[in-house]
N, CA and C atoms as an extended XYZ file, in Angstrom:
336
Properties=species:S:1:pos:R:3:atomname:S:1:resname:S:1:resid:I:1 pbc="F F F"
N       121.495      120.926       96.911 N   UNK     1
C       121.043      121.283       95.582 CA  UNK     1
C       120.720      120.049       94.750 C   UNK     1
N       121.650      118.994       94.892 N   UNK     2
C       121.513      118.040       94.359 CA  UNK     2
C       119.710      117.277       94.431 C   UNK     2
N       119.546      117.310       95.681 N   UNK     3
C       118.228      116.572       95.959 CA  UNK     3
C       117.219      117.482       95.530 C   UNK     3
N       117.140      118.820       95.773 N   UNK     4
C       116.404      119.971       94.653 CA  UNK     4
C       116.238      119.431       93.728 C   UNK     4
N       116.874      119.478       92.818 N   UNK     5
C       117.186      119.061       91.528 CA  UNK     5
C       115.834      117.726       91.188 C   UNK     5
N       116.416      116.816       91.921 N   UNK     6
C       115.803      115.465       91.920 CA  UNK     6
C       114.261      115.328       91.888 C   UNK     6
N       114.274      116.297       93.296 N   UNK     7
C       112.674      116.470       93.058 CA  UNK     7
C       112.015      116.866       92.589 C   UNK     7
N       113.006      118.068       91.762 N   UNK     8
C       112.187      118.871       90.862 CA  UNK     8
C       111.882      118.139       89.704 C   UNK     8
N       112.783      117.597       88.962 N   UNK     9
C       112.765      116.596       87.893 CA  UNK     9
C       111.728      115.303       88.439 C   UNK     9
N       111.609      114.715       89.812 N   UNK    10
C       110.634      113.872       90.038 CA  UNK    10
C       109.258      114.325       89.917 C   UNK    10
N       109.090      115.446       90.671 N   UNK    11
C       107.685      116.332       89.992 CA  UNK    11
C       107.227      116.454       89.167 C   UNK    11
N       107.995      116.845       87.605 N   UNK    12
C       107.721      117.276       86.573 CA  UNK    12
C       107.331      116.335       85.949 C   UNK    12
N       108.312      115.173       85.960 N   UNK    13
C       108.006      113.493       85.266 CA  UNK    13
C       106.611      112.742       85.904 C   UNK    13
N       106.331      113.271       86.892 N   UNK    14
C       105.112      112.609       87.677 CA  UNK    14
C       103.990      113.825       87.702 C   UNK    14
N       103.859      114.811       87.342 N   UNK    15
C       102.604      116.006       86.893 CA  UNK    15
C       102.361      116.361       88.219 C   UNK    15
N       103.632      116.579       89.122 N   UNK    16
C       103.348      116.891       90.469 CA  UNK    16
C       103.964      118.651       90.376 C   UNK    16
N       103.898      119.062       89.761 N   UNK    17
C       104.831      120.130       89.488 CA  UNK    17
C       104.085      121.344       90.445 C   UNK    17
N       103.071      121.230       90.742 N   UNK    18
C       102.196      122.087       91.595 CA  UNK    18
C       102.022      121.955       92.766 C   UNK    18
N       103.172      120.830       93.224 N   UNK    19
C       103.079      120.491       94.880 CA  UNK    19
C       104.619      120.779       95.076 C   UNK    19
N       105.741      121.193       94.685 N   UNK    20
C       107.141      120.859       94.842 CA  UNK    20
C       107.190      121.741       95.655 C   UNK    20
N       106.495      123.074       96.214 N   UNK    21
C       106.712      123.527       97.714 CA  UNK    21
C       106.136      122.890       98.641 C   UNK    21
N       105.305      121.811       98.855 N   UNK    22
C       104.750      121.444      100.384 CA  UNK    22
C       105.777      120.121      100.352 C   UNK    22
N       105.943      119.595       98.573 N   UNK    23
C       106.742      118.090       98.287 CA  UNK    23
C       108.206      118.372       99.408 C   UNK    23
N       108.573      119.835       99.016 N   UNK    24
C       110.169      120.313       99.512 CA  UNK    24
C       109.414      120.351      101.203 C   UNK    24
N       108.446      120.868      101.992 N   UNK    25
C       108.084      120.947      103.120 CA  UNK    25
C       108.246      120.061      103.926 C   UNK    25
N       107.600      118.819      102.803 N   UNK    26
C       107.364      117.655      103.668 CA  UNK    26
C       108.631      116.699      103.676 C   UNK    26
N       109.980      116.697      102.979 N   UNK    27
C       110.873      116.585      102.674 CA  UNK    27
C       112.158      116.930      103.825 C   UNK    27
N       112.006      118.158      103.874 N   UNK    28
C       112.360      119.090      105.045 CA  UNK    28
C       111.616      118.309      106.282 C   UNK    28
N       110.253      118.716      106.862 N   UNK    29
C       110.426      117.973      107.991 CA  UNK    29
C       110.790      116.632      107.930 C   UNK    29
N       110.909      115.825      107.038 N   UNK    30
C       111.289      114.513      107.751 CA  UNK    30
C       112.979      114.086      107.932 C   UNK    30
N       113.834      115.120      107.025 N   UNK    31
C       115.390      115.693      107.118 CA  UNK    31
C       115.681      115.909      109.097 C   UNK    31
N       114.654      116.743      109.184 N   UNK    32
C       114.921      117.693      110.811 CA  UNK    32
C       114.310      115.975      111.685 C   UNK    32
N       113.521      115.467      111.364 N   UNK    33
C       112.927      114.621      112.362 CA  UNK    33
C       114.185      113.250      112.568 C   UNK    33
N       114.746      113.498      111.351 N   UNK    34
C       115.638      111.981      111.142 CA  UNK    34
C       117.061      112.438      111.926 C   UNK    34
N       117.359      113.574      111.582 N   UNK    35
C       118.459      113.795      112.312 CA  UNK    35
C       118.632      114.395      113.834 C   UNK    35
N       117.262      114.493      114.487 N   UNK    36
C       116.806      114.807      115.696 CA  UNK    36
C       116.821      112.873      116.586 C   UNK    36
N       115.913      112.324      115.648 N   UNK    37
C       115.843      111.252      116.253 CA  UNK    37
C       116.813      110.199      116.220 C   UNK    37
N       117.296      109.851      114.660 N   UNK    38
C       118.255      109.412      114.493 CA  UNK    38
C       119.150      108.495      115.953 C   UNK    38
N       119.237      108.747      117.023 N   UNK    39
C       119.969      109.007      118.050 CA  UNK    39
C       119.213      107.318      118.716 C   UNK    39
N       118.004      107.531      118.449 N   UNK    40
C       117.026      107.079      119.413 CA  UNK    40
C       116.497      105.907      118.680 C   UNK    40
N       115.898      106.036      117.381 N   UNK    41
C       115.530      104.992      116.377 CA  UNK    41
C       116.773      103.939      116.373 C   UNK    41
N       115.805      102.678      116.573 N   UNK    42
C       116.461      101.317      116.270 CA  UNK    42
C       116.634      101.051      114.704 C   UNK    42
N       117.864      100.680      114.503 N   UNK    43
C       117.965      100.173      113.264 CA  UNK    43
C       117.041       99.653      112.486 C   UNK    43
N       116.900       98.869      113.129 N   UNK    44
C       115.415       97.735      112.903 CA  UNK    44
C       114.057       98.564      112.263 C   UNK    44
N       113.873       99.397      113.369 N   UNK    45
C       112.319      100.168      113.004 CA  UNK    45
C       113.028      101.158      111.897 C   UNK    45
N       114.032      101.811      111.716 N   UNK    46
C       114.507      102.745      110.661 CA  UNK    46
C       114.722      101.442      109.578 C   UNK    46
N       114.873      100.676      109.407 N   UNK    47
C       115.076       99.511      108.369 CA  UNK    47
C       113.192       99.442      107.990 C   UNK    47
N       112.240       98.882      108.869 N   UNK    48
C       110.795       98.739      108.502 CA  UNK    48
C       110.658       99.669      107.654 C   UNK    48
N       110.714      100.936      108.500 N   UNK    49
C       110.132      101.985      108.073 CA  UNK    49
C       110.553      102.899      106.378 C   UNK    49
N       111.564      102.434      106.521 N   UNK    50
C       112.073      102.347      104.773 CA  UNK    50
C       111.480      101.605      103.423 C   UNK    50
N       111.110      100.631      104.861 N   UNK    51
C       110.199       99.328      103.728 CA  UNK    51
C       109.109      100.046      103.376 C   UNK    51
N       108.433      100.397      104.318 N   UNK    52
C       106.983       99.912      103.915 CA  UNK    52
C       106.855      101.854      102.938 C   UNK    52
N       107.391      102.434      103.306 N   UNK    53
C       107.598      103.632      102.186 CA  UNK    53
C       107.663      103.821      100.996 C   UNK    53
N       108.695      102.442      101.143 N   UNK    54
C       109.119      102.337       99.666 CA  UNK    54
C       108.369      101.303       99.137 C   UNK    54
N       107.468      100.205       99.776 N   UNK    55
C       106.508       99.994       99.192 CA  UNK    55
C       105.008      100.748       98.390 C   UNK    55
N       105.191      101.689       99.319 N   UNK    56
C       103.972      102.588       99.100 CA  UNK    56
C       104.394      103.022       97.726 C   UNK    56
N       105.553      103.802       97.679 N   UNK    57
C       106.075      104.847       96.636 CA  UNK    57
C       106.317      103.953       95.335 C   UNK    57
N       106.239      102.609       94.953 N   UNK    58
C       106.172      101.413       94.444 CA  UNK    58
C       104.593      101.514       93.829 C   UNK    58
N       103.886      101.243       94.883 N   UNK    59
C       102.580      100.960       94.671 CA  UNK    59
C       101.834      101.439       93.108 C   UNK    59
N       102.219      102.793       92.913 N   UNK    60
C       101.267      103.727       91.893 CA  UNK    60
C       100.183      104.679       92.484 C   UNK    60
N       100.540      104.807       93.475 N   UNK    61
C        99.180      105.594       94.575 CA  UNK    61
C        98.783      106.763       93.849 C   UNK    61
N        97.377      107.053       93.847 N   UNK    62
C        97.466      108.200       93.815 CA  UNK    62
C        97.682      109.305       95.372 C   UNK    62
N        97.624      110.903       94.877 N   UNK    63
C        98.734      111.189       96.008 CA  UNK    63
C        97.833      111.635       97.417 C   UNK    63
N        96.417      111.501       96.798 N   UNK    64
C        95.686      111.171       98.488 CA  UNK    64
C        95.820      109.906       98.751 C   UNK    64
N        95.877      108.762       98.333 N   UNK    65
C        95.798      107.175       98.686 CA  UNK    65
C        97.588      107.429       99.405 C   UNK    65
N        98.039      108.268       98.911 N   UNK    66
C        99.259      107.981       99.522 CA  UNK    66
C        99.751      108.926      101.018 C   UNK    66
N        98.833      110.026      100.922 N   UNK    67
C        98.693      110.759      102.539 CA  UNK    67
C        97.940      109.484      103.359 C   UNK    67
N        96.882      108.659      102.722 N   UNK    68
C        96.517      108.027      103.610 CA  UNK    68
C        97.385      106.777      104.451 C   UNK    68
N        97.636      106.243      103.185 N   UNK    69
C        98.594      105.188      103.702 CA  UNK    69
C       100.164      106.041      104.706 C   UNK    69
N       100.059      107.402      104.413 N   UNK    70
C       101.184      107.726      105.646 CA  UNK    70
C       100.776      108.034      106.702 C   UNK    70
N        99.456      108.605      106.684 N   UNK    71
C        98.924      108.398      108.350 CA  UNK    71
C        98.870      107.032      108.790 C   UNK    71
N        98.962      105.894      107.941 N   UNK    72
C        98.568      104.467      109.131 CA  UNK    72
C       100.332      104.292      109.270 C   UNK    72
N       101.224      104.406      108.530 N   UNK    73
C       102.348      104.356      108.908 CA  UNK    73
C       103.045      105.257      109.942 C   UNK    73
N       102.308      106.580      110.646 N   UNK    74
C       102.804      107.234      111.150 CA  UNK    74
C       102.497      106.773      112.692 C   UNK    74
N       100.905      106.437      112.409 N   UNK    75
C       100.268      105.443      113.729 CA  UNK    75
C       101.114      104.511      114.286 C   UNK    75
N       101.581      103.691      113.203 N   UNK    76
C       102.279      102.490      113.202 CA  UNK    76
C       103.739      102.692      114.261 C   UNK    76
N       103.967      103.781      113.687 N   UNK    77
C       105.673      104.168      114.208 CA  UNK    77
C       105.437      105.223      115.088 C   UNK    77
N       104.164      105.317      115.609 N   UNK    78
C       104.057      107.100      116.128 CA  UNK    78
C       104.782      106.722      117.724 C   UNK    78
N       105.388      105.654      118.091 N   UNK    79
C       106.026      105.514      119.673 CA  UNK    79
C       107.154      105.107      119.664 C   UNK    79
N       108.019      104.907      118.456 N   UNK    80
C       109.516      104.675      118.650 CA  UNK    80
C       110.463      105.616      119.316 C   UNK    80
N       110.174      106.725      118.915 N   UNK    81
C       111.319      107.558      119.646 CA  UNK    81
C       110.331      108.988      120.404 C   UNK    81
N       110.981      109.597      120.826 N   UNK    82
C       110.341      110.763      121.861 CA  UNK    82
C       109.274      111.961      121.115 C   UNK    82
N       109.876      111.714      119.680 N   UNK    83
C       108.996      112.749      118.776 CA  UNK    83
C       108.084      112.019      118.367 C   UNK    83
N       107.493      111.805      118.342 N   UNK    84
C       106.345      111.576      117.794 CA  UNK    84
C       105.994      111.202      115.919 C   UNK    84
N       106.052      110.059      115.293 N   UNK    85
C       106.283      110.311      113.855 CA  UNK    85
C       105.065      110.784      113.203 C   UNK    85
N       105.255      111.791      112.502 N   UNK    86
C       103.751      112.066      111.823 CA  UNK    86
C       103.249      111.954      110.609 C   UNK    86
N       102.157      112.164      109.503 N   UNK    87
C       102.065      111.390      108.138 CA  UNK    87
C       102.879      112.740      107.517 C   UNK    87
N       103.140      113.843      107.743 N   UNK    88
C       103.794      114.630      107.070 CA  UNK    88
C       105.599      114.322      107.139 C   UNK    88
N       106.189      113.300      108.038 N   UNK    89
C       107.706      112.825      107.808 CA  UNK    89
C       107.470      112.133      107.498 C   UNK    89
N       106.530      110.615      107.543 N   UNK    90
C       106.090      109.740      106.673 CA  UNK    90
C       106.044      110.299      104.745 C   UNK    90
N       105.177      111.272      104.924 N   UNK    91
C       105.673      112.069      103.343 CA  UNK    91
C       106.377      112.514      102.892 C   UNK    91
N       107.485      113.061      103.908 N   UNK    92
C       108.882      113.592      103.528 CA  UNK    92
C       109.680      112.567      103.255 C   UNK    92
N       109.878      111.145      104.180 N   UNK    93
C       110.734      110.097      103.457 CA  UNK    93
C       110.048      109.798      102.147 C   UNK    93
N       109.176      109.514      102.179 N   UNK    94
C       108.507      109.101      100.930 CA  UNK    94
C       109.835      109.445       99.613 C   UNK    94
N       109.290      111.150       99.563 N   UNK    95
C       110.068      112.092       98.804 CA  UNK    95
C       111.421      111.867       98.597 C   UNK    95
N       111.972      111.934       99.995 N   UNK    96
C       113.487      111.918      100.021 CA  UNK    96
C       113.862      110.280       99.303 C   UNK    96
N       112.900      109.320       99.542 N   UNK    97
C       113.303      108.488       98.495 CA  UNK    97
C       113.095      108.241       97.399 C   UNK    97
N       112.354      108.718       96.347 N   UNK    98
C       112.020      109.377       95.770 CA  UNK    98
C       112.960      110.004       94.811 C   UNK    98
N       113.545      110.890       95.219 N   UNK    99
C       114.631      111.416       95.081 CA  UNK    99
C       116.061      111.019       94.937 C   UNK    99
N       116.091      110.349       96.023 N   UNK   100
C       117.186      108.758       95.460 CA  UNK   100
C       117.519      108.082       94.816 C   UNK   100
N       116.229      107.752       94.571 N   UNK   101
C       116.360      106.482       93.468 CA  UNK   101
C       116.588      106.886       92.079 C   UNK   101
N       115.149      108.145       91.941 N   UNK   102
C       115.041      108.379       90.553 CA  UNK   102
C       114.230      107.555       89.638 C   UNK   102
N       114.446      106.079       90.123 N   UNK   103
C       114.229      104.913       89.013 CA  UNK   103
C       112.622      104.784       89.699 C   UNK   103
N       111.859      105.705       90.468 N   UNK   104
C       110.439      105.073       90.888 CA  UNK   104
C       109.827      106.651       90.047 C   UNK   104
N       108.943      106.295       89.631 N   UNK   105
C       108.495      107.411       88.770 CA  UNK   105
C       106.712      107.017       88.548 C   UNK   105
N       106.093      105.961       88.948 N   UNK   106
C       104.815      105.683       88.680 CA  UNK   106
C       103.734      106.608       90.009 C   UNK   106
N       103.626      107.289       90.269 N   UNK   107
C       102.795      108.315       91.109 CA  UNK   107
C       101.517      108.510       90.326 C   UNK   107
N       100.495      107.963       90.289 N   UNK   108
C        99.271      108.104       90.037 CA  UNK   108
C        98.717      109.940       90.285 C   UNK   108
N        98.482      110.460       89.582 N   UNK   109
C        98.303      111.877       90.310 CA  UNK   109
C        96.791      112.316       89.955 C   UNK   109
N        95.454      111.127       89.435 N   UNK   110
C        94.459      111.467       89.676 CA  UNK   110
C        93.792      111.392       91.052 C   UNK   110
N        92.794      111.843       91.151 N   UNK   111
C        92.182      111.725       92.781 CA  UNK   111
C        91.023      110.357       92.496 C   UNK   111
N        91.161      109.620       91.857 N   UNK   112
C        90.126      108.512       92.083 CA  UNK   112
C        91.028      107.411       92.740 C   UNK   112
């Protein structure tokens, strides 16, 4: 409930308020992918892969510049472990950090 919460309040503060079911989707799969793989992921690449997320989610993207930049990150990581990473768990960490922090709130939400 707690992370509900978070995102919901991250949505609203960022004019995303019309995505918080695919935001919660994409959230969800990357929950099921982390604790599936979890097992298999190197510290190391689960350490990158935090980075460069949370660079993105940093950035000010707007929120197609930011599907894009999770497909090259999904490319990037798509052979670490047996599943396959895709830009939709790439978008779910996003979220789930996101949600964390609280303190990142700049999400560009025009399409230019």
């Amino acid at each position: 409930m707690k992370t509900l919460s978070r995102l919901q309040r991250y949505c609203s503060k960022n004019g995303l308020d019309n995505l918080i079911v695919p935001i919660c989707d994409f959230k969800t799969s990357w929950d099921i992918w982390r604790t599936v793989e979890r097992h298999f992921l190197a510290s190391t690449d689960y350490i990158l892969l935090e980075q460069k997320t949370t660079t993105l989610l940093q950035a000010g993207l707007t929120i197609d510049r930011m599907v894009e930049e999770a497909k090259e990150v999904a490319k990037q990581f798509s052979g670490i472990t047996g599943t396959p990473l895709t830009p939709e768990h790439v978008m779910g960490l996003l979220f789930s950090l996101a949600a964390q922090s609280g303190a990142i709130t700049n999400v560009n939400v025009s399409t230019a």
